[in-house]
N, C-alpha and C positions, 0 to 999 in steps of 0.2 A: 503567550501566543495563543490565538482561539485556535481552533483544529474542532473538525465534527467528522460523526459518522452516524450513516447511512442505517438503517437496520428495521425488521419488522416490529421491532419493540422496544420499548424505551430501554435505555443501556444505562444504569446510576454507575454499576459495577463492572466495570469492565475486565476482562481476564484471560489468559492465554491461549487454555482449555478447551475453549467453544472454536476456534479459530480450525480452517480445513488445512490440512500438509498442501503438501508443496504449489505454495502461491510466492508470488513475483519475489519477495523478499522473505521464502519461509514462514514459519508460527508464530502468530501474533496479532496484535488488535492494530489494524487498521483504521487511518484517517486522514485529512487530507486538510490542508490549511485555504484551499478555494471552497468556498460557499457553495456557488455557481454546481461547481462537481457534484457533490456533497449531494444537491437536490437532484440534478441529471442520476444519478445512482441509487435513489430514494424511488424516483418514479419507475424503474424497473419492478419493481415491487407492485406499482399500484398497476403496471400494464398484467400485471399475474393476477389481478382480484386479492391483493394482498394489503396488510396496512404498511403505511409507513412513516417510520418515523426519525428525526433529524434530532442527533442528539450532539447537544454541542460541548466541548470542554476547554479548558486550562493548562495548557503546557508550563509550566517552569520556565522563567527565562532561562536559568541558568541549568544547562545539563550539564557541566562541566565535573569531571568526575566518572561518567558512563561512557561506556566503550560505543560512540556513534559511528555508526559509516554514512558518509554522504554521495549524492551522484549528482554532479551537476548537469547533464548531460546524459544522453542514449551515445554510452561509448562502448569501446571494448570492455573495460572494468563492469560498467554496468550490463553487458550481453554475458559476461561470463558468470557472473554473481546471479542472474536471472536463471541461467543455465543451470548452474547448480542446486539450487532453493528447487526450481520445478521438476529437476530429476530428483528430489532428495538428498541430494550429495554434501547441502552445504553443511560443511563442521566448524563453522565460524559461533564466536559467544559475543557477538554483537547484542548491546541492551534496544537499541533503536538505529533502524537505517532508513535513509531518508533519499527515495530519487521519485522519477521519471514512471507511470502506471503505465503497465501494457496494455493501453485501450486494442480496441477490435482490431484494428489496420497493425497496432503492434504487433499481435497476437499473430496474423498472418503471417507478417513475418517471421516470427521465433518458430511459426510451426515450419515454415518450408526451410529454416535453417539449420532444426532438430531433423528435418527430415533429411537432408542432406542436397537439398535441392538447388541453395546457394551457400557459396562459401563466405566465411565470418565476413571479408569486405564487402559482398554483393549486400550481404544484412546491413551492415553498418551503413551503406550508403542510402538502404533506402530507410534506414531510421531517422538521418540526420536532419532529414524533411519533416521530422513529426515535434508539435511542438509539445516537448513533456508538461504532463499534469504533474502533481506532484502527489506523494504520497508518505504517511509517518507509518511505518510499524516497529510500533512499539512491543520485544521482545520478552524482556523480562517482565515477571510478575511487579518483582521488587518495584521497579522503575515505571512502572502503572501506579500503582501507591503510590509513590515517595512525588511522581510530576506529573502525574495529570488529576485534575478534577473537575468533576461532574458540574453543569453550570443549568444546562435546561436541556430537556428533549420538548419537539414539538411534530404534532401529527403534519403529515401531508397531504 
């Protein structure tokens, strides 16, 4: 499966390391199997005077063997898992979990639902109108090695 990501600089090696705490699905390299995203994400960068560049890889077909979570959906399971990743909380040994990105209008939401401003249904409801992006974070080191490889980065 192709998957790319976004970044000021060409990525051969990608690694856990470099990755900031508490994002949508905790530490890890991020990526994203839509194109389209991938470039909309890249240009952020160049709206800063920044370079950017689109580095594209190789998933394994077969992950089979790694401990994956998936989301199909902006559901409870995935409000809860998001909850805890961005508080810090989560103590899951997921190698790669794979849903839905909290773009902007997401993000709204999670904030006025962290803030306590709507209750978990008032959120869910207005998630259910958003149509998820999608998103790989890839946890493990090991599982960077072992299934993804480096194919091209190209400037934007």
């Amino acid at each position: 499966m192709r998957l790319y990501h976004s970044s000021t600089q060409t990525v051969e090696r990608p690694d856990i390391k470099h990755s900031r705490d508490y994002l949508d699905f905790g530490k890890g390299f991020y990526l994203t199997s839509i194109y389209d995203q991938a470039v909309r994400y890249g240009q952020r960068f160049i709206r800063r005077n920044r370079p950017a560049w689109l580095n594209t890889y190789e998933l394994s077909d077969s992950v089979e063997g790694w401990k994956v979570l998936r989301f199909e959906s902006y559901d409870k399971a995935w409000l809860d898992f998001v909850s805890k990743c961005r508080a810090g909380e989560d103590d899951t040994d997921y190698d790669m979990v794979v849903g839905g990105i909290a773009n902007d209008r997401v993000i709204l939401t999670l904030d006025r639902y962290f803030a306590g401003e709507l209750s978990q249904e008032e959120a869910l409801g207005l998630l259910k109108y958003e149509k998820p992006n999608i998103q790989y974070c890839i946890r493990s080191e090991q599982m960077l090695q072992d299934c993804l490889t480096f194919v091209e980065s190209i400037q934007l």
